[in-house]
KEGU-249629 format. One record per residue: residue number from 1; x, y, z of N, C-alpha, C in turn. Coordinates in Angstrom, 3 decimals. Example, Ala and Ser with C-alpha at 12.3 -4.5 7.8 and 13.67 -1.06 7.14 Angstrom:
<nodes>
num,nu,nv,nw,cau,cav,caw,cu,cv,cw
1,13.190,-5.690,7.800,12.300,-4.500,7.800,13.200,-3.300,7.800 .
2,12.850,-2.250,7.080,13.670,-1.060,7.140,12.900,0.030,7.870 .
</nodes>
This chain:
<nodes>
num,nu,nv,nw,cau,cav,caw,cu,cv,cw
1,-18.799,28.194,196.076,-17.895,29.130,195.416,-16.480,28.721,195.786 .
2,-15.883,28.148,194.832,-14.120,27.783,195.119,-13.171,28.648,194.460 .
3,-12.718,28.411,194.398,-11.123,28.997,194.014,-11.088,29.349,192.405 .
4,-12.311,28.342,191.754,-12.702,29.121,190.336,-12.854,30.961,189.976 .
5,-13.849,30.940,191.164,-14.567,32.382,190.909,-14.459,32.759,192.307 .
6,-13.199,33.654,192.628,-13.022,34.411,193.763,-14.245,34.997,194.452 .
7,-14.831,35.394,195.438,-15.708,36.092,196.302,-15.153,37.478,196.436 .
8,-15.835,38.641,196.370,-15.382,39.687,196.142,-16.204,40.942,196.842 .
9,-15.099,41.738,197.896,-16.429,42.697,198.398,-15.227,44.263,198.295 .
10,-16.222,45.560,198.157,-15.608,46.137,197.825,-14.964,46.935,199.227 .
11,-14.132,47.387,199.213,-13.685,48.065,200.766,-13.066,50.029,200.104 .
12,-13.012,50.539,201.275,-12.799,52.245,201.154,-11.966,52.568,202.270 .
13,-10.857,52.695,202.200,-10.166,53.462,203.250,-10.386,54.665,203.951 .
14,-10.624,54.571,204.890,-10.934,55.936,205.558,-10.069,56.607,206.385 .
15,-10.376,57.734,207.061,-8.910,58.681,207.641,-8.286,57.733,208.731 .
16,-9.098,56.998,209.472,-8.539,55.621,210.719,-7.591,55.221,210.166 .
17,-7.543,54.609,208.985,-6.736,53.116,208.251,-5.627,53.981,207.773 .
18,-5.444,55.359,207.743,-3.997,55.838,207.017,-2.947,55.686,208.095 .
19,-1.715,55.446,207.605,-0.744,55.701,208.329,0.166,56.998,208.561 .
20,1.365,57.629,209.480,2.024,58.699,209.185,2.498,58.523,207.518 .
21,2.592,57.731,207.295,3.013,58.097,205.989,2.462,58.155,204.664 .
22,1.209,57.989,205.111,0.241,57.957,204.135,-0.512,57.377,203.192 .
23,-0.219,56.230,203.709,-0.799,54.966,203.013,-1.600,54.057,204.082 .
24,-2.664,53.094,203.803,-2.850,52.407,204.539,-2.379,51.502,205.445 .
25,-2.808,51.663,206.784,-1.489,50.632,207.576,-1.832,48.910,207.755 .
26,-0.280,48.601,207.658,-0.550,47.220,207.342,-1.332,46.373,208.237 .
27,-1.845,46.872,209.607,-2.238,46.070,210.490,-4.095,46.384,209.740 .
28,-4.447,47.291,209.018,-5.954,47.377,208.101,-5.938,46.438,207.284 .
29,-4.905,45.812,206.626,-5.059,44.928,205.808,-5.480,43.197,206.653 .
30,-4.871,43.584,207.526,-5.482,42.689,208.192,-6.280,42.281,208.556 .
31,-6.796,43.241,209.025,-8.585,43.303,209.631,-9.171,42.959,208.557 .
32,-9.141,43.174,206.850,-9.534,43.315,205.697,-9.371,41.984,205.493 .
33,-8.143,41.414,205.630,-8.183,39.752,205.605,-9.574,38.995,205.828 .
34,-9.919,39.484,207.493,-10.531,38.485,207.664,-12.392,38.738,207.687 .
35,-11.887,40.271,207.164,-13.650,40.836,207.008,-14.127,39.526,205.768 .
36,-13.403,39.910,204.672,-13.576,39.331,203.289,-13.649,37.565,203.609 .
37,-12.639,37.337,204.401,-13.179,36.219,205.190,-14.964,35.558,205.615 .
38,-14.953,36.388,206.545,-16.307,36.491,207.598,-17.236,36.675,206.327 .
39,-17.728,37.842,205.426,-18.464,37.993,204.006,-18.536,36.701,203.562 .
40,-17.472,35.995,202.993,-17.789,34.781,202.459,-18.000,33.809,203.390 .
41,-17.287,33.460,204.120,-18.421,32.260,205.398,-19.779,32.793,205.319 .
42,-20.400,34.139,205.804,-21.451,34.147,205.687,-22.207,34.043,204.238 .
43,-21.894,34.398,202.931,-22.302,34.163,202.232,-22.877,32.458,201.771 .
44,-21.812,31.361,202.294,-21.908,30.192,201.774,-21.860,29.419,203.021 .
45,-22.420,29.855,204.026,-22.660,28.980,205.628,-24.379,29.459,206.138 .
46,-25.246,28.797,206.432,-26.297,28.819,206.857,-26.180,29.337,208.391 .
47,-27.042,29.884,209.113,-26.925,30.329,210.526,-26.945,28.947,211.399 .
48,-27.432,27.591,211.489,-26.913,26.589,211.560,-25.493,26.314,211.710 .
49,-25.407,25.871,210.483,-23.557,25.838,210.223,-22.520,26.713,210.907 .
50,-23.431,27.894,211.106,-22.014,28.639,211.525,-22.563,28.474,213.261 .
51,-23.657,28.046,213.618,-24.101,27.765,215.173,-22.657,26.350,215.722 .
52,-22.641,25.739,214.717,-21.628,24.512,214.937,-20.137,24.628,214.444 .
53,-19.746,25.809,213.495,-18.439,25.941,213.160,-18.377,27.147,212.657 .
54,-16.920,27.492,213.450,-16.228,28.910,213.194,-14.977,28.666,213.112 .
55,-14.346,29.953,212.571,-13.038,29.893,212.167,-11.931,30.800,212.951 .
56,-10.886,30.241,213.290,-9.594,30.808,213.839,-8.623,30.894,212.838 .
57,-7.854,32.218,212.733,-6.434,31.929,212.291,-5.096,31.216,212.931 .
58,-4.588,30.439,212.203,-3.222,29.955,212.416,-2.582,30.049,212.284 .
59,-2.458,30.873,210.632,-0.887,31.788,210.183,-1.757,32.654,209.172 .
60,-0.821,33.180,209.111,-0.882,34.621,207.848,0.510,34.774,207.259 .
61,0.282,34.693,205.440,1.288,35.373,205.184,0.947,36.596,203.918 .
62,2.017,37.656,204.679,1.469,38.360,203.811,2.350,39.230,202.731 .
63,2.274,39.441,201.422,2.995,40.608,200.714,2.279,41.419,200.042 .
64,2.934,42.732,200.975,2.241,44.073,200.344,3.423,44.308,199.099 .
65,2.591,44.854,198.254,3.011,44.808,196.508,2.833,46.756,196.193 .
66,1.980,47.441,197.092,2.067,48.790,196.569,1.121,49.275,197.196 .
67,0.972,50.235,198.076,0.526,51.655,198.772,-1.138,51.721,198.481 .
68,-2.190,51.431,198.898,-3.391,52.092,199.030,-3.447,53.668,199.587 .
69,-4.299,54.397,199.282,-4.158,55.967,199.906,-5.540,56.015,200.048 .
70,-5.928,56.964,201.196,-7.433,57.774,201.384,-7.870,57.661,200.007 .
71,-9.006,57.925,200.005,-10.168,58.118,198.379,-9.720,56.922,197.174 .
72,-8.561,55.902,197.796,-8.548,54.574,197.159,-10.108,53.739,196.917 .
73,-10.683,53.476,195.903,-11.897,52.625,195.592,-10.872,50.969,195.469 .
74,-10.957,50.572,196.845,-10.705,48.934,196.427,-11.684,47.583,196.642 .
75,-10.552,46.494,196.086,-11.475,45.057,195.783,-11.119,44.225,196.823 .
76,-11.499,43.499,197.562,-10.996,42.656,198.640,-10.913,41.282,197.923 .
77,-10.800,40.359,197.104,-11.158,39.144,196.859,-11.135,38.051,197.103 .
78,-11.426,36.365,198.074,-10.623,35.916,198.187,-11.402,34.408,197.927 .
79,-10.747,33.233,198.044,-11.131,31.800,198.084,-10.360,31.141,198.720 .
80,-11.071,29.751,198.403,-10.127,28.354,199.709,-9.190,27.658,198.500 .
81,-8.372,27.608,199.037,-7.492,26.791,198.115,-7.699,25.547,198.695 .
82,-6.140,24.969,198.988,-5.993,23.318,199.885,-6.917,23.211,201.072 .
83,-7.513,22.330,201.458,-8.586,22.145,202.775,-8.516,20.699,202.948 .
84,-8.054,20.597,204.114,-7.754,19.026,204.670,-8.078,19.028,206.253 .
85,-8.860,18.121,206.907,-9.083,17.693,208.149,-9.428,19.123,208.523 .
86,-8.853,19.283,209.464,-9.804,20.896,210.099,-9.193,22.116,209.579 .
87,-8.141,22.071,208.668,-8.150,23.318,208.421,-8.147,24.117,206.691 .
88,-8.530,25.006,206.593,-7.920,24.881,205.318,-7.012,26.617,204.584 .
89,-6.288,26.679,203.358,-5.593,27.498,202.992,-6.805,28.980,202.241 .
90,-6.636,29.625,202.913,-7.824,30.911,202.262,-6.883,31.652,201.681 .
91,-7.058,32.329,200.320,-6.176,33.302,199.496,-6.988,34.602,199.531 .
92,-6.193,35.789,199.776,-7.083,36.626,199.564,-5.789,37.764,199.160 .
93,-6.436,38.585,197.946,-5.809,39.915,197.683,-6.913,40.810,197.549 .
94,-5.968,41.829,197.790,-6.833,43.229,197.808,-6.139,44.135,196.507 .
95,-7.072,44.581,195.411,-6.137,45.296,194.081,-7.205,46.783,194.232 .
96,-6.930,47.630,193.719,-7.261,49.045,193.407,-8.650,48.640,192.332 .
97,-9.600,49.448,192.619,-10.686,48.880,191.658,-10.267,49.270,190.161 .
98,-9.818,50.349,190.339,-9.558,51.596,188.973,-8.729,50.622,187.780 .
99,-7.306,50.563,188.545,-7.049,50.315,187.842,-6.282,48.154,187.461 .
100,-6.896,47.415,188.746,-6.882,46.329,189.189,-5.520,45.945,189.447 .
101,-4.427,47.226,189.573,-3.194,47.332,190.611,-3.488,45.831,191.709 .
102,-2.920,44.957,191.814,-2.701,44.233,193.100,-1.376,45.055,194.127 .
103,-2.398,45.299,195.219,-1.302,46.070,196.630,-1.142,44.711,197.478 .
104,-1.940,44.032,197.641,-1.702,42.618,198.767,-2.106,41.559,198.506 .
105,-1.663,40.638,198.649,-1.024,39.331,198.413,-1.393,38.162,199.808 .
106,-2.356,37.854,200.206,-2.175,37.037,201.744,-2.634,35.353,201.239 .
107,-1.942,34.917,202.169,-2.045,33.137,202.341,-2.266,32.915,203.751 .
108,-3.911,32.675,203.726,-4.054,32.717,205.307,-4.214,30.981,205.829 .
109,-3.956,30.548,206.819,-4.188,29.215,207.431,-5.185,29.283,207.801 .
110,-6.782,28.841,208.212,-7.871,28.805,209.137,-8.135,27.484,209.457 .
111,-8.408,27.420,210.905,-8.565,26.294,211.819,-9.746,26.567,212.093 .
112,-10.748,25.410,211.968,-12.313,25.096,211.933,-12.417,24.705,213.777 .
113,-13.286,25.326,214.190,-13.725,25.168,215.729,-14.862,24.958,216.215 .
114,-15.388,24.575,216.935,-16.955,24.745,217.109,-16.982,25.715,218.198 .
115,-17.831,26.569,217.926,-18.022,28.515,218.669,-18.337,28.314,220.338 .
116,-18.924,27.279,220.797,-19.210,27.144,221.826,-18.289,26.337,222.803 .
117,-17.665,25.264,222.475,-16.515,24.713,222.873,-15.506,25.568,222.631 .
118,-15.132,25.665,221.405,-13.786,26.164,221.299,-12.548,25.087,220.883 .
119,-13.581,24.096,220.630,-12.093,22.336,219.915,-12.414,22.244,218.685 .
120,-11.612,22.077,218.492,-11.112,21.807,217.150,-12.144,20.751,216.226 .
121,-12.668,20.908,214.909,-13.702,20.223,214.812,-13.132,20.185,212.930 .
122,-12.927,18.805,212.701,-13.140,18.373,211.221,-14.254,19.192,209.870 .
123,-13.724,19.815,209.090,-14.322,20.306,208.002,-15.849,19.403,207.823 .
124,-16.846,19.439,207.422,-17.888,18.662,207.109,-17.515,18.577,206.073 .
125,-18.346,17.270,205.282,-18.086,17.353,203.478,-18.538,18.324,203.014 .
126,-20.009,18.658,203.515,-20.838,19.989,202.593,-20.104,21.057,202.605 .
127,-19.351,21.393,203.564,-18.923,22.591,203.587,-17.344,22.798,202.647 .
128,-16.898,21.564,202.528,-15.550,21.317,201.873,-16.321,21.021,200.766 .
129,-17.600,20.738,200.139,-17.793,21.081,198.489,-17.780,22.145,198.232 .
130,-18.574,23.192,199.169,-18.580,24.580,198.577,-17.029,25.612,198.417 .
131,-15.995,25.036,198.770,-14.649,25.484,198.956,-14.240,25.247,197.446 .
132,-14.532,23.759,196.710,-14.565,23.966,195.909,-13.007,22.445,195.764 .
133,-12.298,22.536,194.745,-11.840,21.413,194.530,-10.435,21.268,195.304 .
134,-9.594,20.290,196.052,-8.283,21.220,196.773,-7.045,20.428,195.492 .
135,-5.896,21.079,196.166,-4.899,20.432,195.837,-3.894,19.702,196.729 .
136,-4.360,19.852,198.024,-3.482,18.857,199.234,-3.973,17.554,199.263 .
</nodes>
């Protein structure tokens, strides 16, 4: 699954994730980053694969575009864009299901590791087909 056809899971804000002001707080979107993350590794990584490689963040960028609230029904969606040597570019937004409003906007960096060491470990090919085609 690449960057053709986004991966998509649905998420619900609950009374935790509001802020004083009443919207979801930006540090939930975060966590949301990398749930939708973790969903798709597991979706397209074997328990194997992920015995030999896991993922760290390296950067995040992010733009919030408009306010989620309690009883919000949203979409998390995301894919790999560019993927070179160990790391590669993951896109992910989150839009309102209702009315497919985009509220966030992220460009995340992930650095490939192996779980038990902890060094830094080169993309495999198999796993850089299923990412799908890059542009770096």
């Amino acid at each position: 699954m690449g960057a053709e056809q986004p991966f998509e899971i649905a998420l619900s804000p609950g009374a935790a994730d509001i802020d004083a002001l009443g919207h979801v707080n930006n540090v939930v979107y975060v966590r949301w980053i990398q749930d939708v993350a973790g969903a798709h590794w597991h979706t397209i990584s074997s328990p194997e694969e992920r015995a030999e490689l896991a993922w760290v963040v390296v950067r995040h960028e992010i733009d919030y575009k408009a306010a989620a609230r309690l009883g919000d029904a949203l979409v998390a969606r995301t894919w790999v864009g560019e993927h070179a040597g160990a790391t590669c570019v993951r896109h992910t937004e989150i839009v309102r299901a209702g009315d497919r409003r985009l509220l966030m906007a992220a460009r995340t960096t992930w650095c490939a590791v192996h779980p038990a060491q902890g060094r830094l470990r080169r993309i495999p090919d198999a796993i850089r087909a299923r990412f799908g085609p890059t542009s770096a």
